[in-house]
N, C-alpha and C positions, 0 to 999 in steps of 0.2 A: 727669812722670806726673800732677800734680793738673790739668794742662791739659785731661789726655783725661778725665777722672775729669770737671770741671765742662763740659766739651763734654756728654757722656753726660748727665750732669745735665739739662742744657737742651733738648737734641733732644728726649729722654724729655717731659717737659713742654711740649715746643711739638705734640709731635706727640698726648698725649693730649687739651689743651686741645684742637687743631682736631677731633679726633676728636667731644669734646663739645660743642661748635659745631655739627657735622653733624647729631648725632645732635638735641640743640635745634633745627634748621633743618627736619628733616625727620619729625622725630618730634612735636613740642611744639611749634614754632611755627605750626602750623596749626591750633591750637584755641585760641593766645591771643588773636583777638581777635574771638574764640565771645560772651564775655562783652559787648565793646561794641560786637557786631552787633544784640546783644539789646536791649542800650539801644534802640540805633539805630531797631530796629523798633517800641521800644514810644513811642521820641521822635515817631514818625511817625502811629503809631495817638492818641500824645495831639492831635496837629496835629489833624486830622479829625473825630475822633470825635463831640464833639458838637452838629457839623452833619449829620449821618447823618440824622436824623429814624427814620419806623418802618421806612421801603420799604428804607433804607441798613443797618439793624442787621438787618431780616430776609436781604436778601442777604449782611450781614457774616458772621451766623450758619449759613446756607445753605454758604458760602464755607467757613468753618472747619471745617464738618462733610467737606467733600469732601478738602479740604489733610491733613483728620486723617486719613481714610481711606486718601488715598494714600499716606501716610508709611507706615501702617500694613501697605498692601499690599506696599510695596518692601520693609520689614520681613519680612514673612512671606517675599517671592519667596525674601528671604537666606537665611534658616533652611531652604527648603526644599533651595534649592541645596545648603547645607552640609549639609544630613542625607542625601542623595542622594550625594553624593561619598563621606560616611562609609557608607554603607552600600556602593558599589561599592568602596571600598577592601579595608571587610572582608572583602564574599564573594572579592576576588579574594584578598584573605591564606589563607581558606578553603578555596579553591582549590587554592593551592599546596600547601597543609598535605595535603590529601585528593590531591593526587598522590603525596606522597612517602609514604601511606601507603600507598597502592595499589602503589607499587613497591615497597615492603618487601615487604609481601604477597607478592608475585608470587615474591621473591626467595626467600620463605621456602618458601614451595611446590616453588618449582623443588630448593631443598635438600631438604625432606622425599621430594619424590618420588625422588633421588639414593638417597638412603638409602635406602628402603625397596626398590627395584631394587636393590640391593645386598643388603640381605636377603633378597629372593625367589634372588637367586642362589645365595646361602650354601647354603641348606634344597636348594636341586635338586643342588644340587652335591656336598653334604656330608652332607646327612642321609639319604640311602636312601630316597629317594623308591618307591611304586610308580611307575610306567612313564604309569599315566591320571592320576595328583596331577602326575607331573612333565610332563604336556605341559598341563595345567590351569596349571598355573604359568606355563609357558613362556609359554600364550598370554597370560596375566593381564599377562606383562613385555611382553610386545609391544603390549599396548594401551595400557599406558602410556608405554612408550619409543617410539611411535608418535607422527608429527607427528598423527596424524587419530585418537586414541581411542575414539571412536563410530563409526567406519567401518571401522576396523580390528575391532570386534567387532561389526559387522556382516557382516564375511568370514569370520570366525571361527564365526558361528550359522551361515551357509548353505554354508557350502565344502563339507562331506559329505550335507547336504540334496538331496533329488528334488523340484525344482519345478515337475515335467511334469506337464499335465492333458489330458486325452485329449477330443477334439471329441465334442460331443452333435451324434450326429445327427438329421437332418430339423427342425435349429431355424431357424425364420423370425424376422425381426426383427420383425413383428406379434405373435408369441408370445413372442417376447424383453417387448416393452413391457406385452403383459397379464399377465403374469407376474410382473413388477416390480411394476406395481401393485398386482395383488391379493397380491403379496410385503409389501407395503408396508403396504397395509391390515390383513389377515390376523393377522402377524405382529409389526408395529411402532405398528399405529396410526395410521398415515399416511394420509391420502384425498388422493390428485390425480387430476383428471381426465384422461382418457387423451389428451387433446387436449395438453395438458404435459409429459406422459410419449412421446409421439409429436416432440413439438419438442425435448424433453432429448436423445432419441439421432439425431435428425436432425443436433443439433449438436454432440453428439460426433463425429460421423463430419467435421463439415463443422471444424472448430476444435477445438483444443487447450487454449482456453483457454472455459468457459463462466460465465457470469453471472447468478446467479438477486436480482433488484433487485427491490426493491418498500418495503412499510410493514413493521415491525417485527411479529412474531408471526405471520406469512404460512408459514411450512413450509419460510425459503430454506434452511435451514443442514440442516433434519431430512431435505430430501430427498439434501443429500450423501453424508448420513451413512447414510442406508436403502440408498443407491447400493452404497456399499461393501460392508454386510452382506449384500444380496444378491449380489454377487459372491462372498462368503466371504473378503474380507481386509480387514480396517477401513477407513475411510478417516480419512487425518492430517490431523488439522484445526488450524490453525497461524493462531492471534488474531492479524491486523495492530496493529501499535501507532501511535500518531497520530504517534511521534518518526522513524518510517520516512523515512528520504529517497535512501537510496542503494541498491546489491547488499550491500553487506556487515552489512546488516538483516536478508538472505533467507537469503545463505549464508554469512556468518558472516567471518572475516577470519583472515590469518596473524598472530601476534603476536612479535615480533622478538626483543623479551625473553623469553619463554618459551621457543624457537625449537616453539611447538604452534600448530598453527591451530584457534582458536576455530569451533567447530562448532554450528550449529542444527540444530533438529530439522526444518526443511524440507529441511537438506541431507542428514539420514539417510534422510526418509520417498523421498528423492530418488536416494539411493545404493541402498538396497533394493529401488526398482523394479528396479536393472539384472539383482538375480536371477533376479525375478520372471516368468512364463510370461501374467499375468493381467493385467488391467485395475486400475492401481493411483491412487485419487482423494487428488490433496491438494489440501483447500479452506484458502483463506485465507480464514478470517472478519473478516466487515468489510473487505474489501480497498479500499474508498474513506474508510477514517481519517487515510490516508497519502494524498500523489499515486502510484498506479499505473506513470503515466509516468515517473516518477523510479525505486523500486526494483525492477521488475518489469521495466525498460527492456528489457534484454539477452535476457530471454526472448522479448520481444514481437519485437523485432529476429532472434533465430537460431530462432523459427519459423517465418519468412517464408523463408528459402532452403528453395530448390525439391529439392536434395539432402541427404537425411535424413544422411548421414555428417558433415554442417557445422554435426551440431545438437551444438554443442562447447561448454562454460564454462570457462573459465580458473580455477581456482583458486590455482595457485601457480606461480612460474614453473619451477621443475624438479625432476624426480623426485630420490627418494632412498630410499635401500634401508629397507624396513620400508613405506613409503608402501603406501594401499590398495590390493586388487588389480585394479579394474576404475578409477583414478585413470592414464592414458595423458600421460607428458610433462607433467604435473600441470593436465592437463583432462578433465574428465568427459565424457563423451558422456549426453543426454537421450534414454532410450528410447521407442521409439515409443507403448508399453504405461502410460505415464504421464497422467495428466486433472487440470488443474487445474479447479477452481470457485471462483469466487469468491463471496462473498456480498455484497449491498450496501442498506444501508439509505437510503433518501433521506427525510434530512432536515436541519436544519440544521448538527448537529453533524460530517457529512463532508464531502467535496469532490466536486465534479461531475465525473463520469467525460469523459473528452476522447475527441475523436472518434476519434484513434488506438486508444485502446483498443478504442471500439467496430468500429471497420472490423475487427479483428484478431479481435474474439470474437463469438459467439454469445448474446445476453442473451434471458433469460428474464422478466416482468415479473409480480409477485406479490402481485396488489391484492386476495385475500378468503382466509376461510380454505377448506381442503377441507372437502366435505358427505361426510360417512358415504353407505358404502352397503355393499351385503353384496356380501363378495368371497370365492372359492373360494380353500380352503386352498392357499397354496404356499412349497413348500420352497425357501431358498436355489437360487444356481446355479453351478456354476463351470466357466466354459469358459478356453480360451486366448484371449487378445488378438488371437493369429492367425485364431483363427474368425470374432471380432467385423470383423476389415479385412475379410473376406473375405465376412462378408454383407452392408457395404458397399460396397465392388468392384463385387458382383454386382447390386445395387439401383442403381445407376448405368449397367450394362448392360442391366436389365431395364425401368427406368423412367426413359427418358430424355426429358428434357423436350421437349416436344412443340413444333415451329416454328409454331403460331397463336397457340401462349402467349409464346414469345419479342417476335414480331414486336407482338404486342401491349403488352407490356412496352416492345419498344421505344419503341413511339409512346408510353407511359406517361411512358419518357424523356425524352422531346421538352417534352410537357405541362409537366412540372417544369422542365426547362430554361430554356425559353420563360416564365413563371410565375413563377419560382421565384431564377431561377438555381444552379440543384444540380442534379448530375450524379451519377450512382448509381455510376459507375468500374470499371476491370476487378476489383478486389478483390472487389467483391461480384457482379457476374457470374461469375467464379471462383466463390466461394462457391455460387450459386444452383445450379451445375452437380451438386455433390455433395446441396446439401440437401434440394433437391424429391426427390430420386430416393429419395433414404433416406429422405423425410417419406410418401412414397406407398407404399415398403415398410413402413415402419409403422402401414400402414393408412387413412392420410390423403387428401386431393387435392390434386392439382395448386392448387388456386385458393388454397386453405387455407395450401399451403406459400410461394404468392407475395404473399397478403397479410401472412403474418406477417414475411416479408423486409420488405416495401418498410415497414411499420409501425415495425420495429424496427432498419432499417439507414438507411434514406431520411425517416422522419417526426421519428424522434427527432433529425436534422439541423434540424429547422427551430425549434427550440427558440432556437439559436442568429441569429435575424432577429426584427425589429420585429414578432410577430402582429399587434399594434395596427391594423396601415397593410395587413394583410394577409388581412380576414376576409370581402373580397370574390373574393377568387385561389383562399380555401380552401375557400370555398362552391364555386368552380368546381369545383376539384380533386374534393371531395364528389359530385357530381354527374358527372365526368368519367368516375367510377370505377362509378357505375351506367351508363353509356352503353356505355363499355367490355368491360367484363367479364359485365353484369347487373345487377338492382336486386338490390342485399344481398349480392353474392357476394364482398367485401371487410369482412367486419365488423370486426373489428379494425382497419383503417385507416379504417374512415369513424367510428367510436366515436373516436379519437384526434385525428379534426380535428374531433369533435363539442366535444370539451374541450377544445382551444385556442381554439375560437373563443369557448367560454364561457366559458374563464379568463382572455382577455384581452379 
């Protein structure tokens, strides 16, 4: 037994020594011979030194100052790295910490709302409700025991509601647009010139989606908002945020652990059109804080099919009793009765609108303010959405673009192709077909509505090429467009190569 007892002994001891060893080898013996390196260096500086003369002590000095600073900077690099890891460690500890509060939260919510469903039941159940407290109740449990609580008491406001509005007749869409204006003026303080107010419902009729761009303090967002009053239903104005990147920004998301779909108010102002009989405006303000093409995507995408029944959004994948009542297989349908506006400030603080967007919308561009002028009182209007198709319908039958203007456009084609290399595409010849006709029923010409096309669908293309290398092409183009059409019957597009060629 004392055998294994001094075996023990010895192992123990051989194995802490080496242990001490390593730890001296890799720990400590790397700075012992710190001390007669130093020597070493200063044995070599006595060697020299006082043959250096001035020119040897001033570059020795020079030398010293650079040796010191770098030491100094690899110093810093270190401190900076380590303060940079400690700080991504903490926010990600942070992090964690602020998720597991957010699920408590969540958890406790989802209890309290348990509960209190269970005391709305009691009280309808047990306490003698009247008959209108107990379906007040009832609905109150179903909005909250609802995956969709905002859309569900959005069913709940209009299910016994009349939202039929009876056609005004003998209205032309020229009297639609001075009407609006002097609506505008009149009543709100708004000056646009009719020339604006003639392109707004040109491009309603022509797109779904319109874009009133310019300098800040221009009238983009008050004309939206004038838009609505004068129809007689507000219009929902829904601030883009810069952090936008996706759909579930616009319409919100299902959340797994609540089993509630998180709801925005663009997808209420969006579920309330479906009641709707009227013309219903939701503007995204500031809509280029964000990229467009990122969370607006789907929209831009299912309003290009040509069958209005495919204008569908997915929000969940399947129904469940209690769910909205106009929510089909847990997809919406977009009614036709719906207008976005967007607003867009250009300047540094957002991003550049892509050409997808613009091929898709209608842009408005808002470089001064409105001038006063005296305008005859007018009241509000409210017709159906049905009336409004139908006096664009009918402006497409009445004023349909004339084959000297086509074919002239075309060769306009040609110019820029040849020129340019840009081609104007069927999307905006589609377009043109609706928009002259309505620009002319609102009072406008044929010329007026083909310059503000090619200015705003074709010039704002060239934005994207070298102007530099190209202010010989656009003098032609300048010039082409007087040959063409007339001297000055293009103003807006000859004022827009006037400014390219001066800005660059």
């Amino acid at each position: 037994m004392s055998a294994y007892f001094e075996y023990l002994r010895q192992i123990l001891i051989a194995f802490f020594t080496d242990l001490g060893h390593w730890f001296y080898q890799f720990i400590v013996s790397p700075w012992v011979d710190v001390g007669n390196n130093f020597n070493n260096y200063n044995s070599i500086f006595g060697k020299f030194h006082n043959e250096f003369g001035f020119w040897g002590w001033f570059f020795y000095v020079i030398f010293l100052i650079f040796f010191v600073a770098l030491l100094a900077a690899i110093g810093y690099g270190l401190f900076l790295l380590i303060r940079r890891y400690v700080r991504f460690v903490k926010k990600e500890i942070d992090k964690d910490e602020l998720r597991r509060q957010v699920e408590r939260l969540n958890y406790e919510l989802y209890t309290a709302t348990e509960e209190k469903n269970k005391i709305l039941n009691l009280k309808t159940a047990y306490m003698g409700l009247k008959p209108s407290e107990a379906a007040a109740q009832q609905e109150e449990i179903a909005e909250v025991m609802s995956r969709f609580p905002k859309l569900t008491s959005v069913d709940n406001n209009y299910k016994e509601r009349d939202t039929s509005i009876m056609f005004k007749e003998g209205l032309s869409l020229e009297e639609l647009c001075n009407s609006f204006r002097n609506y505008a003026a009149s009543k709100l303080g708004f000056y646009y010139t009719i020339d604006v107010v003639r392109q707004l419902f040109a491009g309603i009729a022509t797109s779904k989606l319109i874009i009133l761009e310019g300098i800040s303090g221009t009238g983009k967002t008050s004309l939206a908002y004038a838009l609505g009053k004068f129809f007689c239903f507000d219009s929902s104005i829904i601030p883009v945020q810069p952090s936008w990147k996706d759909r579930s920004e616009l319409l919100g998301y299902y959340n797994e652990f609540t089993k509630k779909f998180n709801e925005t108010e663009f997808l209420k102002s969006l579920y309330i059109t479906t009641y709707r009989k009227d013309i219903n405006v939701i503007v995204l303000d500031e809509m280029n804080l964000a990229r467009i093409e990122y969370y607006f995507a789907e929209f831009l995408s299912v309003m290009e099919m040509k069958e209005k029944e495919n204008w569908v959004i997915d929000l969940i994948p399947s129904q469940e009793k209690g769910d909205p009542i106009h929510l089909v297989e847990g997809k919406l349908y977009i009614p036709q009765n719906v207008l976005f506006i967007g607003t867009a400030n250009n300047d540094d603080s957002t991003f550049t609108i892509s050409d997808k967007v613009y091929d898709r919308a209608i842009s408005l561009f808002f470089d001064d303010k409105g001038r006063p002028f005296e305008a005859q009182e007018q009241e509000p209007l409210s017709i159906p959405y049905a009336q409004l198709e139908a006096l664009f319908s009918e402006a497409k039958k009445q004023y349909a673009i004339s084959q000297a203007m086509l074919d002239k456009f075309d060769e306009l084609d040609n110019f820029v192709i040849k020129k340019f290399k840009l081609a104007f595409g069927n999307r905006i010849l589609k377009q043109l077909e609706t928009f002259v006709p309505n620009y002319i029923a609102c009072g406008g010409s044929e010329t007026d509505a083909f310059d503000f096309i090619f200015t705003n669908k074709i010039l704002k293309k060239f934005e994207s090429l070298n102007i530099s290398f190209l202010k010989e092409e656009l003098q032609e183009l300048y010039n082409y467009l007087d040959k063409l059409y007339g001297k000055g019957k293009f103003p807006k597009a000859q004022a827009y190569i006037e400014s390219m060629i001066k800005n660059n």
